[in-house]
Structure formats: structure tokens, C-alpha cells
C-alpha positions in Angstrom: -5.6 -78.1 -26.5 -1.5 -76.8 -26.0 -1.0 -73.4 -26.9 1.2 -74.6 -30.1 -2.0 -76.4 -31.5 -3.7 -73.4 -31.1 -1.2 -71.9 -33.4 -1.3 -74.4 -35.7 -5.0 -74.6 -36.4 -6.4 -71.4 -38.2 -3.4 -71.1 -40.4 -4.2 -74.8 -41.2 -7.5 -74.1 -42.4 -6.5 -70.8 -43.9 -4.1 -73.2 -46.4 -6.8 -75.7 -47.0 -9.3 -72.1 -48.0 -6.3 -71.4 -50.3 -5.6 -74.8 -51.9 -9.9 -75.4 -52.4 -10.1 -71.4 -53.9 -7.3 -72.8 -56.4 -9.2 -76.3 -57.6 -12.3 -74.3 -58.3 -10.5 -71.6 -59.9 -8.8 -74.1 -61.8 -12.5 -75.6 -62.8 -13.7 -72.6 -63.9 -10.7 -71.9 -66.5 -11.2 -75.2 -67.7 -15.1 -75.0 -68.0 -14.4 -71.3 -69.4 -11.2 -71.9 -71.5 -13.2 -71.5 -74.9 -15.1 -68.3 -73.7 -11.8 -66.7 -72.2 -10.2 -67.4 -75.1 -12.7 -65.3 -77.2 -12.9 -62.4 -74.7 -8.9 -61.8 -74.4 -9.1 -62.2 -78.6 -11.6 -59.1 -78.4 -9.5 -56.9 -75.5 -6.7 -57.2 -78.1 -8.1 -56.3 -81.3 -11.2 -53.8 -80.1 -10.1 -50.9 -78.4 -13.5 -50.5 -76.4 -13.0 -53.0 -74.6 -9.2 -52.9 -74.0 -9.9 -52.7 -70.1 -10.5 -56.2 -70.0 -7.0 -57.1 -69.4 -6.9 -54.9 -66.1 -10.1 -56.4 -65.1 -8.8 -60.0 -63.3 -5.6 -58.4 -62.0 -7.9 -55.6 -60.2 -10.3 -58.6 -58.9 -7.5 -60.2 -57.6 -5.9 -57.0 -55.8 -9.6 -56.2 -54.3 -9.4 -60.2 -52.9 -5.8 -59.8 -51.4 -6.9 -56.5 -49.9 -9.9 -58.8 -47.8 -6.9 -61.7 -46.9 -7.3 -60.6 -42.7 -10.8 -60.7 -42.9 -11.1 -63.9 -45.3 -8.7 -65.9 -42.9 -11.0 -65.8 -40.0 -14.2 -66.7 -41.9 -15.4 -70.2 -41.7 -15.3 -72.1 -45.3 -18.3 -74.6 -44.6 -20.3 -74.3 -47.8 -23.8 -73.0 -48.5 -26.2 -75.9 -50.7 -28.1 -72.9 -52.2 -24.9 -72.3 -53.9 -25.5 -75.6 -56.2 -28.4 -74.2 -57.9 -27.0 -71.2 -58.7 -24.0 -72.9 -60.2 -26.6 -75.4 -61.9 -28.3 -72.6 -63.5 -24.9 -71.1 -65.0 -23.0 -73.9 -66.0 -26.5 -74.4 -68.2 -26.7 -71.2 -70.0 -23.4 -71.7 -70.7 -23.8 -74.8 -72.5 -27.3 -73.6 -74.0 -25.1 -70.1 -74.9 -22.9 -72.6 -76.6 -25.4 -74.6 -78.3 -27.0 -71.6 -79.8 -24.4 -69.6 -80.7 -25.1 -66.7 -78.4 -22.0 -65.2 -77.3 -23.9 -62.9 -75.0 -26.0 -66.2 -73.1 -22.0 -68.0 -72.5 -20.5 -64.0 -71.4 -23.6 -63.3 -68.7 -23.5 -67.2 -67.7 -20.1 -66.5 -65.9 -21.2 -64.7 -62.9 -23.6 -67.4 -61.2 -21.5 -69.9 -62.2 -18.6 -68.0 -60.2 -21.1 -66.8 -57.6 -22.7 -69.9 -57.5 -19.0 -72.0 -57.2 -18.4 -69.2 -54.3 -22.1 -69.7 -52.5 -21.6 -74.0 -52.6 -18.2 -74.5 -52.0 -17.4 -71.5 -49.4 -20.6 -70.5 -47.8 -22.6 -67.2 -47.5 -20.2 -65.1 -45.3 -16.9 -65.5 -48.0 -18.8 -65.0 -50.7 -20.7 -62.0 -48.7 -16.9 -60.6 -47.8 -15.6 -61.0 -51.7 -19.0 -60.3 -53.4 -17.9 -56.6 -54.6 -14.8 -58.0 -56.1 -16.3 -61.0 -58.0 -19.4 -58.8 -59.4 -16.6 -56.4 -60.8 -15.5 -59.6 -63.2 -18.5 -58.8 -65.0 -16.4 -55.3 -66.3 -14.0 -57.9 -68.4 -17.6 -59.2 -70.7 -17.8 -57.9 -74.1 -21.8 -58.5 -73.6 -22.4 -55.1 -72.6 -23.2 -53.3 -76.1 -26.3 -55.5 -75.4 -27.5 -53.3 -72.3 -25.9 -50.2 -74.1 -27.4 -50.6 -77.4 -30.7 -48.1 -77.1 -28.0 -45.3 -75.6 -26.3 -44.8 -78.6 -28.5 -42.7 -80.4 -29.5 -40.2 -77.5 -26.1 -39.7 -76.6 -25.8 -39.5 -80.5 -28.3 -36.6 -80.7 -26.8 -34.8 -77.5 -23.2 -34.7 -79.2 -24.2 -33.5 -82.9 -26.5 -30.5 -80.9 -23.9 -29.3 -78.4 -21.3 -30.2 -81.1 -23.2 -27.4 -83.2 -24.5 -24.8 -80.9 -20.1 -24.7 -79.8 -19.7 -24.2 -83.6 -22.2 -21.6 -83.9 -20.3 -19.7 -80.8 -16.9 -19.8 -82.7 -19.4 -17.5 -85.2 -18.6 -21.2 -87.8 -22.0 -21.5 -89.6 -23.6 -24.9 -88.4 -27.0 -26.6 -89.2 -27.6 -29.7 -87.2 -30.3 -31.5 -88.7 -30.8 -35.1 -86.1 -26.8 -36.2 -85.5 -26.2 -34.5 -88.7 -24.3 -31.1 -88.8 -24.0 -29.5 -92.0 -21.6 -26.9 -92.6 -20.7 -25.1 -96.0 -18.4 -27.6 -97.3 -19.0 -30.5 -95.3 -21.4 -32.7 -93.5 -20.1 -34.5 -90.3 -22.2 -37.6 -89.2 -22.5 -38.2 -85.4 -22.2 -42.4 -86.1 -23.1 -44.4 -83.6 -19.5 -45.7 -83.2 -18.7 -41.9 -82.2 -21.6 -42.1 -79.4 -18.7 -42.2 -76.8 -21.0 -44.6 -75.0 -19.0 -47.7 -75.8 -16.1 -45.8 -73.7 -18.2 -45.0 -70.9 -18.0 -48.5 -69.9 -14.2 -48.7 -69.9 -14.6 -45.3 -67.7 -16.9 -47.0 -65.5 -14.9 -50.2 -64.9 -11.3 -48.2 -63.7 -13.8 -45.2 -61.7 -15.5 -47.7 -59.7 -12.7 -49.7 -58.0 -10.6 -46.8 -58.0 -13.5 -45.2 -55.8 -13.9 -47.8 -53.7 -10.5 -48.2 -52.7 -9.4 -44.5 -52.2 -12.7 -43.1 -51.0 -14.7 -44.1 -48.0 -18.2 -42.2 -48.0 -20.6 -42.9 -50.3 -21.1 -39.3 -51.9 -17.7 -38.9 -52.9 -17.6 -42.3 -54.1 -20.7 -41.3 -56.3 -19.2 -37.3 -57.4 -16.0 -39.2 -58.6 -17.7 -42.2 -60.8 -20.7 -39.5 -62.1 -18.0 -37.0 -62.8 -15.7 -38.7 -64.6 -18.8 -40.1 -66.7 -20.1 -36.8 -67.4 -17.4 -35.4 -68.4 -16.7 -37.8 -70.6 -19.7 -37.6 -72.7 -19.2 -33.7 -72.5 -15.7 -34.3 -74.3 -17.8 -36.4 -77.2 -19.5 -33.2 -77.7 -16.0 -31.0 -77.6 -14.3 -34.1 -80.1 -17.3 -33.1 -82.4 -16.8 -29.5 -82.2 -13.0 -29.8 -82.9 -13.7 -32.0 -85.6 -15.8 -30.0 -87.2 -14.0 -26.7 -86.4 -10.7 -28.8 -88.1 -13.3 -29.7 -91.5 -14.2 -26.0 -92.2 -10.9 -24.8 -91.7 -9.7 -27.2 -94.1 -6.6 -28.1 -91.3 -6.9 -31.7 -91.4 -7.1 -34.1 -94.1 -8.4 -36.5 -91.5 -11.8 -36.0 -90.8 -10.8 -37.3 -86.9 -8.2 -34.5 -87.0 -3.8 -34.6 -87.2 -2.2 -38.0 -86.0 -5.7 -39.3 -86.0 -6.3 -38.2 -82.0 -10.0 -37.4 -82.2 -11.1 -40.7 -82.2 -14.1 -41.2 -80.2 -11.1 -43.3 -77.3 -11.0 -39.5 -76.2 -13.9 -40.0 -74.4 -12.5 -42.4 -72.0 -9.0 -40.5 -71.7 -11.1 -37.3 -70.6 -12.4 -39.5 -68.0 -9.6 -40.8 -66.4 -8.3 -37.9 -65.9 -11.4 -36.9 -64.0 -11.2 -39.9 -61.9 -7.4 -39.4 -61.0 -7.8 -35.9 -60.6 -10.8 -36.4 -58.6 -9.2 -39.0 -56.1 -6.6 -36.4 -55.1 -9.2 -33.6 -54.6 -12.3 -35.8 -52.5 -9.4 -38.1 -50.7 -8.6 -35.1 -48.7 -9.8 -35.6 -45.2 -10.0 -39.1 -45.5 -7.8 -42.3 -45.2 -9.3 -44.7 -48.1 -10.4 -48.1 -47.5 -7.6 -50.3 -45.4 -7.6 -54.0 -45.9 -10.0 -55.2 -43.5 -8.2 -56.4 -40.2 -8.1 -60.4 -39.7 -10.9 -61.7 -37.3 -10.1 -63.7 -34.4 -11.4 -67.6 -34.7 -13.9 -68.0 -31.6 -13.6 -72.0 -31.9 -9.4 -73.1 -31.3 -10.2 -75.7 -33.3 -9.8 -76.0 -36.9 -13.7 -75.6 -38.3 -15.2 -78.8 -40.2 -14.5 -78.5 -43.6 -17.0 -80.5 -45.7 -15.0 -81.9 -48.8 -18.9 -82.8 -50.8 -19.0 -79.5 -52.1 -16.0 -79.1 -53.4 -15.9 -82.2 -55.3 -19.7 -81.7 -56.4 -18.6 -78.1 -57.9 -15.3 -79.7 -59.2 -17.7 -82.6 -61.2 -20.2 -79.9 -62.4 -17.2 -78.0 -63.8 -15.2 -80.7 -65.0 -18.6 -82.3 -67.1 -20.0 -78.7 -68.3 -16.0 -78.3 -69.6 -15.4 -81.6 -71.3 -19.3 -81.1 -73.1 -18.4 -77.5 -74.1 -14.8 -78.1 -75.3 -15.1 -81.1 -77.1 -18.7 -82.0 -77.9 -19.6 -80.8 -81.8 -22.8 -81.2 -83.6 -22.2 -83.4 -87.4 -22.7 -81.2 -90.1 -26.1 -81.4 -91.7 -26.3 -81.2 -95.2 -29.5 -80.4 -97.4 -31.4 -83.3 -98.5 -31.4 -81.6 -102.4 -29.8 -78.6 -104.2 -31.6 -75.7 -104.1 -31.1 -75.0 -107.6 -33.7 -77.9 -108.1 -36.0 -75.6 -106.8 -39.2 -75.5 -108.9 -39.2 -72.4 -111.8 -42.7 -71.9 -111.4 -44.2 -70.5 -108.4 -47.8 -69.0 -108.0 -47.8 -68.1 -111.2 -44.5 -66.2 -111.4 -41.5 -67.9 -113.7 -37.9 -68.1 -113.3 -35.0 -67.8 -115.9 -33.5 -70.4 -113.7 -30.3 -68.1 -113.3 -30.0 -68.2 -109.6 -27.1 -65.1 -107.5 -24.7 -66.4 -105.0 -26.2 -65.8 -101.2 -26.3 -62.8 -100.2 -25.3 -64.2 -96.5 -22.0 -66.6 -98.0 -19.4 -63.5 -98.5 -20.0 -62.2 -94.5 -21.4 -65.4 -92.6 -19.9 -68.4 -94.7 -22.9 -69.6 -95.4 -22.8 -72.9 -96.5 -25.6 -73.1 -99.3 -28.1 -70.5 -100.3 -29.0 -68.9 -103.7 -31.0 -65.5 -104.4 -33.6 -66.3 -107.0 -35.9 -63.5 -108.9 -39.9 -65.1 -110.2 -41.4 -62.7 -112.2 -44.5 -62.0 -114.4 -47.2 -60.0 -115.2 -47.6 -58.2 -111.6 -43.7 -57.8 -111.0 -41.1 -59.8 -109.7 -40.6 -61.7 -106.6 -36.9 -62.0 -105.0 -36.4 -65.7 -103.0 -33.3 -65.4 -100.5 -32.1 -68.4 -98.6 -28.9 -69.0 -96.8 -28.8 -72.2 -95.1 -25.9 -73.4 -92.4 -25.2 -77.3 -92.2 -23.8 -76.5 -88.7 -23.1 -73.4 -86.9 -20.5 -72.0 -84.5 -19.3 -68.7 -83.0 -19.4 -66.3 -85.9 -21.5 -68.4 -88.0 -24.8 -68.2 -86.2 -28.4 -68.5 -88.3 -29.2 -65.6 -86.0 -26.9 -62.7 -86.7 -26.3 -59.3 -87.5 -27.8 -59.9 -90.8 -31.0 -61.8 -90.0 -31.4 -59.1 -87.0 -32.1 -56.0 -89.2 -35.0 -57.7 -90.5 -36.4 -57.8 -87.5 -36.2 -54.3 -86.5 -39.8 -52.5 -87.2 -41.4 -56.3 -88.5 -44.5 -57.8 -87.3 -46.0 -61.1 -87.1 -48.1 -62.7 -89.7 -50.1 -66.1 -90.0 -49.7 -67.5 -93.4 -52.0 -70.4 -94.9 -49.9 -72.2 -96.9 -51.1 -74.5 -100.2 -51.0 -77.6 -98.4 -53.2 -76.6 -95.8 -52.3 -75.5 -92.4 -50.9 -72.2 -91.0 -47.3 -70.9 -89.9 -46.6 -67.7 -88.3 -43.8 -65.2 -90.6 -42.3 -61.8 -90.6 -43.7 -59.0 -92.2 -41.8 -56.1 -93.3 -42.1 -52.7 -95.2 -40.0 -50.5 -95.9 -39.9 -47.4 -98.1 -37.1 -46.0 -100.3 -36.5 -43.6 -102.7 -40.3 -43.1 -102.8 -40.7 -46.9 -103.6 -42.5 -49.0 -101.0 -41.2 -52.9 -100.8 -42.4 -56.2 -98.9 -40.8 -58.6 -97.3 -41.5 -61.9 -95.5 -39.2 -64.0 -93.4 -38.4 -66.6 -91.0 -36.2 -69.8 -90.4 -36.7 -73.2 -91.0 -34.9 -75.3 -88.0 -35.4 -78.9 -87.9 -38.0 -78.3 -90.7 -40.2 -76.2 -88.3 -41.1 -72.8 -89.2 -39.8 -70.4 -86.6 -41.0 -66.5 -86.6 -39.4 -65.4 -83.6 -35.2 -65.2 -83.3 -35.2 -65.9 -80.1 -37.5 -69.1 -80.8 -34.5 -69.6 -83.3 -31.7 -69.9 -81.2 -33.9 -72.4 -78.5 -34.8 -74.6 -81.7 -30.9 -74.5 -82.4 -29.9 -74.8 -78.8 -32.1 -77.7 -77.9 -31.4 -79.6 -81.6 -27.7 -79.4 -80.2 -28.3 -81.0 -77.3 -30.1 -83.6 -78.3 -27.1 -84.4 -81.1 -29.8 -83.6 -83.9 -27.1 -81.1 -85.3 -27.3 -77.1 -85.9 -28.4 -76.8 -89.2 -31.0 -74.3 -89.8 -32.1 -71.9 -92.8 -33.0 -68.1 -92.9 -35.5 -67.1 -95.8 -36.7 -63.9 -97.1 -38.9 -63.1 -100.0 -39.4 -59.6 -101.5 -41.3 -57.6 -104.0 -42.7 -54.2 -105.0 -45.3 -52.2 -106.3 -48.3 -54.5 -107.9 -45.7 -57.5 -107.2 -46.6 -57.1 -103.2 -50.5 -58.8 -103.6 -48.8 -62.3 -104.4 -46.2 -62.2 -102.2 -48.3 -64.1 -99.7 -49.4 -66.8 -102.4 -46.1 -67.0 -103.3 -44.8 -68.1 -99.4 -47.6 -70.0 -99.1 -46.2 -72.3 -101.4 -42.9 -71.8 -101.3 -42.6 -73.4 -97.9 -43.8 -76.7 -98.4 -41.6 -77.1 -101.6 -38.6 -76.1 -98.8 -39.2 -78.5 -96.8 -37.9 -80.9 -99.6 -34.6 -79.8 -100.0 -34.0 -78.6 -96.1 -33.5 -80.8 -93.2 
């Protein structure tokens, strides 16, 4: 081989790398163009996750840095890649199917590692794993993980928030995340947990570390600073807020201009993290982009085109299902109103209240229904969806607070037979009530949500539709013994009027 072929053959391959990173980039935007649309929609109007926008750009600039070493890495592909891709491109439909916005966010990184792995090979997506992992920063999915920190971080606020009070001789009782002073009593909400904001602290600290720091333990001291800190200045944004309310200086409870909004959290950590870079870079030179590697073989390697068109046909079919398939609505096979009056021996004027689930879910039908007689009344809820989508899911916010401190119970019902509810009780106001509930999907009973949402997944696949019913039955006091009875029958009259 002349010297000028020599020249001519790793920047060819280098160009073909480029031009196949593009296609399957490409893919993935068009497999993903629903989700992305939904995630850039939250950046913009939710200030928690604001960072989002920063997120690709960063990803990009952590990829550009790795361009020397990238350029002397064989792009041969990896099969092992294809199931991984497989397995994504699957939740994501099944996320779809179902409704779950969380199952389509967290099905993005093995589709993208997995597109990486097939089409590329181990050792690029070994050199670029640390920048594609960091996409995950730009999901919305992580209140999911963060969800059970809340209320610790909660409780650690409202009691340093107090004990700082007490110091600045203010009078403070802090009863749980409330802090009671003599004219007022600031709630710690869970929206003021800072923890939300940790996240956004996380996502800028960690690159930011990576790039300007090259040992490990300052990398560490500058991301679990900056994160401390920040929930330390939750606690000081409680103090001031509550040194602002007994003063009577603010009309705001979050203080003049509004700044004590719990966003403080994350400012008090960048300025850690910048802070910090300047103080630990000292002594050291950062992270260079890695040097290009010399191609041992002058010839150009053997690119295998089968990947890339497999990975191209996966993305291209999972797209065209996701962004254009929809379920036909399914309506109920009778009006609920024609619901029978007389239930287990409890009667009904007949004078049915709207769903409680239409005015926040859009609901498409549902009624609340009381049945009362001599042992109390009995409250019938239903809200039913003739098809679902994102923000009108059969599992929601709603339908999850029933959920929360509920247990299982097999019913008998009048026809014979046994299904599996919810049980609830709650107390309030010295008053205890009962409540059973579940979904009908398909005309199945389901207990369980997440049963729920692979009934409604798989009926959406198979073009059966999404349409699926919540159901809730209360009562107090004496009213409680014939709740039971009163499901038991219930159910198979239901499975008249829903699909």
C-alpha cells in the first residue's frame, strides 16, 4: 500500500463512523420524537427539571472531547448489542401502551446503549459510555427513585429550620415538618423538600467534576459538597422564612420578590460546585481530550453494514408503531345510570353525582352513587376511560392514593366464584371508614396497579383497545358489615354495562 492510501484510509473510516453515528441518531429521534416532545414540554414549564435543556448539549461536548480517541477505535459492531436494543425499543412500546411515562423515560438508555453496543461494538461504546449514561440526567422519571426522600429531608429541614429559630431567641415549636410559632405555622411540604433540586445539582456537579478534576476524591468532595450544602440551605430557606413570618416583613410567606422558593436549593449548590472547581483544581490539569490512537492495520477496518440496517429497521418499526398506531375507543356496552337501585338490601334515590375522576382525569363516563338503609349508606364510585393516553391513564395520581396503606382481599361474589380487591381503612375526625377497590380491564378484575397497567398494555397490543374502569365503594360506622355483600354483587351487575 503507497503512503497516500495510507492517508487516505483512517480518515475514510472515521467519515463512514460519523455518517452511521448520524443514521442511528437520526432513528432514535424518530423512534423517540413523542417522548422528547413530552420531556422538552416539562424542562419548560417545571422549574425542577429545567436542566434538561443543558443535558444533550453537555453529552455532546463530553463526545467531542473523546473525537482522538474515537477515531482510532474500530466500529465493527457487537451482536449482544441487539438484545439490549430489543429489550428497550419494547418497554418503550409497552410504556406507551400502558400509559406509563416513567416505563417510555427509563426505556431510552438500552435502547441508546443497546444501538451503541450493535451497531459500534464494545470498545466505542466502552470509550463514550460515561457520556451516554449522563443522558439519563435529561428524564423527568426521577421523582420515582426520589419519592421516599422527601419526607426525611422534610423532617431534617423543619428541625434545623427550628432549632436556628430558637438561636435567634424567635420562639419555635416544631412538631414533625411543622413549626409553630406565635402567629403562624409554617409547613415543611414536600415540594419544599429541596430534594427535587438535588437532582438538577447532581446533573451540572457531575460533569463539571469530571471534566476539571482528575482524582477521584476531589471529584467526590466537589459533587457531595455541593449536595450537602444544598440541603443545608433548605434548612437556612426555612429559617428565613420563618424568621420573615414572625417579623411580619413579608407578605409572602416565601419572603420579598418571592426568592425563597425552594430553586434556592440548587443555586446554593452551584455555587459550591463552581467555587469548588477553582479551590480542588489547584495542582491539577483537568481531564484533556484523550489523544487519537494510532490504527495498527493501514487498511481501512471491515465495516459490517447488517447492523446498522438491523438497528435502523428496529428503530424505524418501534417509531412508526409508537407515533401512529392508536387503540379505537371503547365505549360501555350500557349507561351506568341503568345501574340497578337495589343492592344487598340498600336502595337508591336514583340521583347519581358527576365522577369524582371527570373534572382532573377526563374521565369519560362514571357516576358516584349513594345506597343506603337501615345500617348506613354505601358510596359506589366508578370512572371508566373508553381509551387512554398520556395524562389520562386508569392508573394515576388518583387511583394511587388508594393504594397507599391497602391490602388485599378475596371476595366471593353472588354468582359464585372469587376475585381478589383492595381493602382500605382509614380514620378521620374520630370516624373510621371502609373502602374496597379495584379495576375492571377487559372485564377481568384486577387488584394490583401494576397488574393494571400489563392488562392495559397487553389489550393494546393486541388492538383490543385501552378501555378500563376504576371502582371504589365506601361506608362507615354499622354501614361497613355490608360493604362486602354489597361488592359481591356489585361486580357481576358491572360486568353488564363495562366492556
Amino acid at each position: 500500500m503507497g503512503a497516500a492510501e495510507k492517508t487516505f484510509a483512517a480518515p475514510y473510516a472515521w467519515n463512514m463512523t460519523a455518517v452511521r453515528a448520524a443514521l442511528v441518531s437520526l432513528g432514535i429521534l424518530f423512534c423517540y420524537a413523542s417522548l422528547f416532545s413530552t420531556l422538552v414540554g416539562t424542562w419548560w414549564t417545571n422549574p425542577v427539571y429545567s436542566h434538561g435543556f443543558l443535558i444533550p448539549l453537555i453529552s455532546a461536548y463530553l463526545i467531542w472531547r473523546k473525537r482522538g480517541a474515537l477515531k482510532g477505535l474500530p466500529a465493527s459492531g457487537g451482536l449482544w448489542g441487539a438484545p439490549l436494543l430489543a429489550i428497550g425499543l419494547a418497554a418503550f412500546i409497552m410504556g406507551r401502551a400502558a400509559g406509563v411515562l416513567a416505563l417510555e423515560e427509563l426505556s431510552l438508555m438500552p435502547a441508546i446503549l443497546g444501538a451503541a453496543a450493535f451497531v459500534f461494538g464494545w470498545p466505542f461504546l466502552k470509550a463514550l459510555l460515561f457520556p451516554l449514561l449522563y443522558l439519563a440526567f435529561m428524564l423527568t422519571s426521577w421523582g420515582e427513585f426520589t419519592e421516599r426522600l422527601h419526607y426525611p429531608f422534610q423532617n431534617f429541614s423543619a428541625g434545623l429550620g427550628a432549632k436556628l429559630l430558637q438561636v435567634m431567641s424567635i420562639p419555635a415549636y416544631r412538631e414533625s415538618i411543622y413549626i409553630e410559632l406565635p402567629n403562624v405555622t409554617l409547613e415543611v411540604a414536600k415540594v419544599c423538600s429541596g430534594v427535587n433540586y438535588l437532582v438538577s445539582v447532581a446533573a451540572i456537579g457531575i460533569p463539571l467534576s469530571y471534566m476539571a478534576l482528575s482524582s477521584w476524591w476531589r471529584r467526590l468532595a466537589l459533587v457531595g459538597g455541593a449536595l450537602l450544602m444544598s440541603v443545608l440551605a433548605n434548612s437556612v430557606r426555612v429559617t428565613l422564612i420563618g424568621f420573615l413570618s414572625y417579623y411580619n416583613l413579608a407578605g409572602d410567606l416565601h419572603g420579598p420578590l418571592h426568592v425563597l422558593h425552594a430553586m434556592v436549593v440548587s443555586f446554593a449548590g452551584y455555587i459550591v460546585l463552581f467555587a469548588g472547581v477553582w479551590i480542588l483544581s489547584k495542582g491539577e490539569q483537568g481531564r484533556k481530550a484523550e489523544e487519537g490512537v494510532t490504527i495498527r492495520d493501514e487498511a481501512a477496518p471491515r465495516v459490517r453494514r447488517a447492523p446498522l440496517v438491523i438497528a435502523l429497521v428496529f428503530l424505524a418499526v418501534a417509531g412508526l408503531y409508537v407515533n401512529f398506531h392508536s387503540n379505537a375507543p371503547v365505549p360501555l356496552k350500557e349507561d351506568l345510570r341503568m345501574l340497578p337501585l337495589k343492592v344487598n338490601g340498600l336502595t337508591s334515590s336514583g340521583v347519581d353525582a358527576p365522577d369524582p375522576m371527570k373534572k382532573d382525569l377526563g374521565t369519560d363516563q362514571g357516576l358516584s352513587r349513594t345506597y343506603s338503609g337501615a345500617g348506613g349508606a354505601i358510596t359506589l364510585n366508578i370512572s371508566y376511560f373508553e381509551s387512554q393516553s398520556q395524562g389520562r391513564e386508569l392508573v394515576n395520581s388518583r387511583s394511587a392514593a388508594f393504594h397507599q396503606g391497602s391490602t388485599a382481599l378475596p371476595l366471593r361474589l353472588a354468582t359464585g366464584g372469587e376475585v381478589a380487591v383492595n381493602e382500605k381503612i382509614t380514620e378521620a375526625n374520630g370516624r373510621e371508614t371502609k373502602t374496597l377497590f379495584w379495576y375492571m380491564i377487559n372485564g377481568k378484575v384486577v387488584a394490583g396497579r401494576y397488574d393494571a397497567l400489563f392488562h392495559t398494555a397487553l389489550n393494546s397490543v393486541l388492538g383490543r383497545g385501552t378501555g378500563g374502569a376504576f371502582i371504589s365503594i365506601s361506608a362507615e360506622g354499622a354501614a361497613e358489615a355490608a360493604l362486602d355483600g354489597f361488592a359481591g354483587e356489585m361486580i357481576p351487575e358491572l360486568t353488564r354495562f363495562i366492556p
